[in-house]
Backbone as CSV, one residue per row, in Angstrom:
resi,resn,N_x,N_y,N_z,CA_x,CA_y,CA_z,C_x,C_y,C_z
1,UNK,123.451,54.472,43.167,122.109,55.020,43.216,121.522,55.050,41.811
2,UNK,120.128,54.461,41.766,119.835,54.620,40.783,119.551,56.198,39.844
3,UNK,119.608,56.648,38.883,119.205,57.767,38.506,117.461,57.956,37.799
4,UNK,117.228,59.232,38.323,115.918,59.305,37.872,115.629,58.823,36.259
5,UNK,114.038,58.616,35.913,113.575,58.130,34.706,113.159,59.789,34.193
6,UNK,112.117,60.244,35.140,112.355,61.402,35.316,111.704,61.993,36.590
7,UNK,111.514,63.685,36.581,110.878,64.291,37.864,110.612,63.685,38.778
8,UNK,108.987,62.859,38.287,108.647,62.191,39.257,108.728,60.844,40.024
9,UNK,109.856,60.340,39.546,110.288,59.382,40.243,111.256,59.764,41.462
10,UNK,110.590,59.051,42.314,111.319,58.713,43.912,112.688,57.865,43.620
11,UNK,114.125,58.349,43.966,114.881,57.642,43.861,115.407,56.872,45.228
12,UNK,116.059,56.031,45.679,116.197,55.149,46.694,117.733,54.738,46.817
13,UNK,118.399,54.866,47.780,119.513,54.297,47.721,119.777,52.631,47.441
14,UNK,120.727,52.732,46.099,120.545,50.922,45.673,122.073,50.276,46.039
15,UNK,123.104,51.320,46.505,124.119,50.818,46.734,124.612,49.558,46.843
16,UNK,123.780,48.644,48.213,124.066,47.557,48.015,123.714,46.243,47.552
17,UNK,122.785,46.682,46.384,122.539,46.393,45.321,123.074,46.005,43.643
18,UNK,123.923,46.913,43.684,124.578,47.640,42.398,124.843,46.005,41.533
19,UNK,125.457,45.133,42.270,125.676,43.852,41.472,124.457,42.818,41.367
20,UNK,123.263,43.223,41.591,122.066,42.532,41.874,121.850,42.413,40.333
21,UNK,121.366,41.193,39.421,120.791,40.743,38.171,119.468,41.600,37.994
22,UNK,119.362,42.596,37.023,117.939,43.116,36.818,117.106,42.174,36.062
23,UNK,115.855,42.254,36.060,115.251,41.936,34.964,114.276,42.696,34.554
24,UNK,113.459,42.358,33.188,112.312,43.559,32.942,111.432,42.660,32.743
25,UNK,110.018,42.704,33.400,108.846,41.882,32.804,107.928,42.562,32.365
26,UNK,107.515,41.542,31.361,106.504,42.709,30.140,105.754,41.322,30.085
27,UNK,104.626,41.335,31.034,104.171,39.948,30.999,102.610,40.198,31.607
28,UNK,101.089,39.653,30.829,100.119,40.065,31.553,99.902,39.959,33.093
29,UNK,99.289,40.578,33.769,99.156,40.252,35.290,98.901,38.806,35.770
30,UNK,98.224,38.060,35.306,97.884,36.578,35.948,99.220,36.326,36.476
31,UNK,100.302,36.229,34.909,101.772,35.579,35.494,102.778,36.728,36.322
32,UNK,102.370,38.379,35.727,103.530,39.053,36.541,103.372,39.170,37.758
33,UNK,102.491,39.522,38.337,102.182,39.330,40.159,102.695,38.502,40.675
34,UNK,103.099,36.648,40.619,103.297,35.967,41.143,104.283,36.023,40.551
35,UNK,105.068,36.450,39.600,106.888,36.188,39.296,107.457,37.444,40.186
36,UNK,106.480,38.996,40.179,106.867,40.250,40.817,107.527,39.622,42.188
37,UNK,106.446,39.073,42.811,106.757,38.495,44.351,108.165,37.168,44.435
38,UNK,107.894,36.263,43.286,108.993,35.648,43.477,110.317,36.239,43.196
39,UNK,110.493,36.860,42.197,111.690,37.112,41.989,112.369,38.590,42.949
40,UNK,111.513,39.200,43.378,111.719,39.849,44.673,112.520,39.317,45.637
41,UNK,111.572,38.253,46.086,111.478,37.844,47.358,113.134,36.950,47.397
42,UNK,113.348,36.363,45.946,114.788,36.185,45.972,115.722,37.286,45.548
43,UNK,115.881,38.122,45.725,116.801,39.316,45.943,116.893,40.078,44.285
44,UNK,116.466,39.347,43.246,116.458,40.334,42.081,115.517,41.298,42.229
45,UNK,116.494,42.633,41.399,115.958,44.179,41.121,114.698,43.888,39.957
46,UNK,113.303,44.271,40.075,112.610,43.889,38.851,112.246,44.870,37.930
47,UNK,111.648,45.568,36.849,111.800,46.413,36.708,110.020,45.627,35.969
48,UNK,108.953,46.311,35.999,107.716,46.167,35.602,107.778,46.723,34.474
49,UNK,107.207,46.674,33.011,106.093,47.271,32.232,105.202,46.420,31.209
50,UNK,104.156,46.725,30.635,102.458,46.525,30.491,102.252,47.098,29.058
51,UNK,103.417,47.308,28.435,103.578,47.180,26.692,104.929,47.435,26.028
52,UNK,104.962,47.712,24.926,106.372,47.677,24.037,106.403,49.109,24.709
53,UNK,105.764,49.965,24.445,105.867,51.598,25.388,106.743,51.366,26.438
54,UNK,106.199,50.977,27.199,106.756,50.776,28.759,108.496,49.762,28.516
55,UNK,108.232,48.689,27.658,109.325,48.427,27.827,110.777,49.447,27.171
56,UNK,110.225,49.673,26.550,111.405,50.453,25.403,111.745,51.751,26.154
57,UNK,110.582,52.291,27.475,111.178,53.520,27.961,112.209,53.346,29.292
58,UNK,112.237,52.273,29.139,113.042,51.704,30.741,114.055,51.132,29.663
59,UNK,114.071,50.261,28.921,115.230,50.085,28.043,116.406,50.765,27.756
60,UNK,115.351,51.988,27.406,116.373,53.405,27.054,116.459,54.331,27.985
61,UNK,115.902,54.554,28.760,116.306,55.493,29.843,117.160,55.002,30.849
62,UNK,116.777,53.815,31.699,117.611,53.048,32.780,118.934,53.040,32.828
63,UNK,120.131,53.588,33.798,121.182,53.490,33.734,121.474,51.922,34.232
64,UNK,121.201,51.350,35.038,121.559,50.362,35.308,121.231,49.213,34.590
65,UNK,122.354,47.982,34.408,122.259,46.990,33.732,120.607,46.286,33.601
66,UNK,120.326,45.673,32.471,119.236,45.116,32.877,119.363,43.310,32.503
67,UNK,119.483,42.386,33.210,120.118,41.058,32.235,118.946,39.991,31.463
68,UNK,118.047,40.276,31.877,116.900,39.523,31.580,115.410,40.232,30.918
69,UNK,114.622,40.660,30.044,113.858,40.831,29.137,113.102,39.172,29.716
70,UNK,111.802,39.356,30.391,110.882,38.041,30.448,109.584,38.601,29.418
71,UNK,109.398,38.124,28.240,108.492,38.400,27.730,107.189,37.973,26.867
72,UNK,105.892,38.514,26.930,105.000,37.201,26.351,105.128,37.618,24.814
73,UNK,104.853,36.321,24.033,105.035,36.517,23.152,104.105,36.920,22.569
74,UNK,102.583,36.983,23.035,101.747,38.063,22.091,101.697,39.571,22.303
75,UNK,102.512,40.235,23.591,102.503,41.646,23.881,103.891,42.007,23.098
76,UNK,104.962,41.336,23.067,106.282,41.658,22.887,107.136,41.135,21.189
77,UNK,107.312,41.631,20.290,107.565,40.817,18.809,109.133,40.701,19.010
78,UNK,109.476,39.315,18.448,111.062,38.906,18.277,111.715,40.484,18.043
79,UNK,111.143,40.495,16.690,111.444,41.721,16.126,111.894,42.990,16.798
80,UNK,110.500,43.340,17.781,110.549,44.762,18.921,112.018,44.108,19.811
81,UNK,112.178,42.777,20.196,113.131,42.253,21.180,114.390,42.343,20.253
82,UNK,115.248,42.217,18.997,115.750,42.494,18.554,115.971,44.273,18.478
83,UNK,115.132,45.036,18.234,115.653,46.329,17.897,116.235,46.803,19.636
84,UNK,116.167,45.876,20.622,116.304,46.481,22.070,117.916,46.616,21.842
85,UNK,118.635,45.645,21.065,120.081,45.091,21.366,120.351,46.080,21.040
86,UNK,120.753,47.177,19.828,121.457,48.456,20.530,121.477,48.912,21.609
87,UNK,120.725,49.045,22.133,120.344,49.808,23.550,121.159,49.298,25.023
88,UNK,120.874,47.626,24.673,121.237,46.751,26.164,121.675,45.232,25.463
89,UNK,123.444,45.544,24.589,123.922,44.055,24.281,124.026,43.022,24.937
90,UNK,123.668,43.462,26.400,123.740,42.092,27.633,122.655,41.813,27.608
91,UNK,121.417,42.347,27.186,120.002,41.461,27.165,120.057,40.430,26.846
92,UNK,119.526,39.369,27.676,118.769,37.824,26.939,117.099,37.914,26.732
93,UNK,116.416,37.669,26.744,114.990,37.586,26.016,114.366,35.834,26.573
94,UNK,113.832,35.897,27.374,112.957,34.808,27.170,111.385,34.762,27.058
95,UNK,111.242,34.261,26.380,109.669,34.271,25.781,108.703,33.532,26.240
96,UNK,107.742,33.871,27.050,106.972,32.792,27.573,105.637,32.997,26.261
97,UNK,104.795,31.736,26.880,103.365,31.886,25.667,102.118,31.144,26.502
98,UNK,100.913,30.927,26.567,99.927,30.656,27.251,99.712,29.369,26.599
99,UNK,100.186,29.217,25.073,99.802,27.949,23.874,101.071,26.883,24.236
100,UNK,100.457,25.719,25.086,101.323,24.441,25.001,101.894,24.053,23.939
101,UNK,101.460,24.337,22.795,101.747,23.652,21.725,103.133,25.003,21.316
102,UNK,103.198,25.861,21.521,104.341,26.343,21.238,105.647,26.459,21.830
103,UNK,106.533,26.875,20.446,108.150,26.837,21.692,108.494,27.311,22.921
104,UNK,107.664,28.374,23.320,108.155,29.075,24.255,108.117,28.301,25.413
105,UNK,108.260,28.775,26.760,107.811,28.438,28.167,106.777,28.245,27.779
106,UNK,105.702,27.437,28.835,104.317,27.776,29.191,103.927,28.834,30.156
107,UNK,103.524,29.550,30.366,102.681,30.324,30.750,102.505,29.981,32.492
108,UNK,103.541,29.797,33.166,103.447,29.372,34.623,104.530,29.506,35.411
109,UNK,104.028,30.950,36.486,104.802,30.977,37.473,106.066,30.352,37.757
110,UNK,105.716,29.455,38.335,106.988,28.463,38.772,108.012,28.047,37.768
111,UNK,107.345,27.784,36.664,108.238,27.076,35.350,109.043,28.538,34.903
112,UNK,108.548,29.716,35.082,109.382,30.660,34.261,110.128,30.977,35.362
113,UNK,110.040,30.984,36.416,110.965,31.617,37.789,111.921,30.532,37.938
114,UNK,111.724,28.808,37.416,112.981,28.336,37.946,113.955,28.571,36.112
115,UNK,113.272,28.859,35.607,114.164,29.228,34.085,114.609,30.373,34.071
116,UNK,114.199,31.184,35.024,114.885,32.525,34.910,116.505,32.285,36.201
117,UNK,116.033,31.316,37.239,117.451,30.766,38.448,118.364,30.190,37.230
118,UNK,117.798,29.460,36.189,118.562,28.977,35.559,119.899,29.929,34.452
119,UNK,118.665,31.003,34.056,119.573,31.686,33.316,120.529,32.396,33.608
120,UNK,120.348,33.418,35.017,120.374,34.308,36.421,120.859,33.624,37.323
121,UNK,122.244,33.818,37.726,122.462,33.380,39.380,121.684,34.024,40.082
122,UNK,121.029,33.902,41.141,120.215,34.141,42.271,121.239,34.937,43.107
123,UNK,120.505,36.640,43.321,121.615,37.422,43.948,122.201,36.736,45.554
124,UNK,123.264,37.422,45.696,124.178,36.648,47.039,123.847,37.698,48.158
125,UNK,123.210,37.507,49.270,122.736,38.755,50.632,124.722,39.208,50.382
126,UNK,124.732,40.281,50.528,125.310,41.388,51.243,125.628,40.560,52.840
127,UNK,127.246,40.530,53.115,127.600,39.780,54.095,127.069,41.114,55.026
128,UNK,126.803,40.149,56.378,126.097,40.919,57.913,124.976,42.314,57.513
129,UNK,123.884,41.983,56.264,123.419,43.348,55.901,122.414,42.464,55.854
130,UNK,120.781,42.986,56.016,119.579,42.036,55.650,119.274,42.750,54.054
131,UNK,118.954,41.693,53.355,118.481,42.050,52.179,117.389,42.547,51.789
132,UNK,117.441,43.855,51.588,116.150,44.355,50.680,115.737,43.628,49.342
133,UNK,114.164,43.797,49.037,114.039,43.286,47.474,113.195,44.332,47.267
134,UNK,114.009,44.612,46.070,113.418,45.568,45.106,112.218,46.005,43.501
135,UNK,111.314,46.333,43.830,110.274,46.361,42.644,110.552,47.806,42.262
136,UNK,110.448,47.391,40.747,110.638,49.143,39.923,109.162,48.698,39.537
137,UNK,108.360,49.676,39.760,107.104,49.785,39.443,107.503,51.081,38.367
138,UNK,106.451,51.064,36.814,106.811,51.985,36.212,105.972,52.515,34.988
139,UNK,105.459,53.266,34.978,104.539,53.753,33.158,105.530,54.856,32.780
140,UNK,105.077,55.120,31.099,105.526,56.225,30.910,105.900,57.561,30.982
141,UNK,104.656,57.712,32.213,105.167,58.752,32.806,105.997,58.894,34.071
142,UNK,106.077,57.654,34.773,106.692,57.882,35.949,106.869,56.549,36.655
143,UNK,107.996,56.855,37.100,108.195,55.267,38.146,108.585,55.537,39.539
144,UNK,108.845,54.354,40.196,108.610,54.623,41.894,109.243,52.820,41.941
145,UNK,110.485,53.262,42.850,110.792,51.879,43.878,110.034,51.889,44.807
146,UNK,109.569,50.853,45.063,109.468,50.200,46.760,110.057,49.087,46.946
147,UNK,110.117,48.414,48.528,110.402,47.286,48.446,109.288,46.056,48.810
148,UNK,109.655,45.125,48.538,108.647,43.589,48.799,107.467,44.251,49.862
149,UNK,107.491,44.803,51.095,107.366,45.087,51.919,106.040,46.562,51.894
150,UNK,106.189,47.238,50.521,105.457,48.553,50.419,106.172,49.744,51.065
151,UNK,107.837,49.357,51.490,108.121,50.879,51.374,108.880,51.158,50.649
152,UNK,108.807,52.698,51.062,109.898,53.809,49.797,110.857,54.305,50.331
């Protein structure tokens, strides 16, 4: 089970979950909506936030593993992604960017969701159990699971 962030978070039984790949996206809406739904919809736990704030309070509060950091590179600095590794030495970091001309990903759905299968095994259903997918929706003050679906 996950443990609260705090008060007001709704907690949810994640039991059969527990070995599911987290990730955290810190990515503007155009691209997080359509990665939220994909990477759901294939059985990863996601964990949302919408600045270095948001990421760093799920960083540090979250008991559960997190394996993936998806992040743009004008909201998120190498730097801020470096000071995370105390916190979570299993983090990887991938950096997407909107500018073709730079190293990162480009800036597209599909291209960062099959680079994230790549990095991430794709969780395995729970034998004879239907799989839930899980969204951590979350600000600083408070977070809330649901699933793909809109419930709690």
């Amino acid at each position: 089970m996950i443990g609260t962030i705090n008060e007001k978070m709704r907690c949810v039984d994640l039991d059969e979950h527990e070995s599911f790949p987290a990730i955290l996206i810190a990515v503007q809406d155009g691209l997080r909506q359509p990665l939220l739904r994909d990477l759901t919809a294939k059985g990863y736990l996601v964990f949302e936030a919408r600045s270095e704030v948001e990421v760093l309070h799920i960083v540090v509060t979250q008991s559960r593993p997190i394996c993936l950091l998806v992040a743009e590179a004008n909201m998120i600095t190498h730097q801020f992604a470096r000071a995370l590794k105390p916190y979570r030495r299993e983090l990887q970091v991938l950096f997407v960017s909107r500018d073709s001309n730079s190293s990162f990903i480009v800036r597209d759905a599909e291209k960062t969701a099959a680079r994230i299968q790549q990095m991430l095994k794709p969780p395995k259903k729970i034998a004879g159990k239907p799989q839930k997918n899980w969204l951590i929706k979350s600000d600083v003050g408070a977070a809330q699971l649901v699933t793909s679906s809109g419930e709690l």
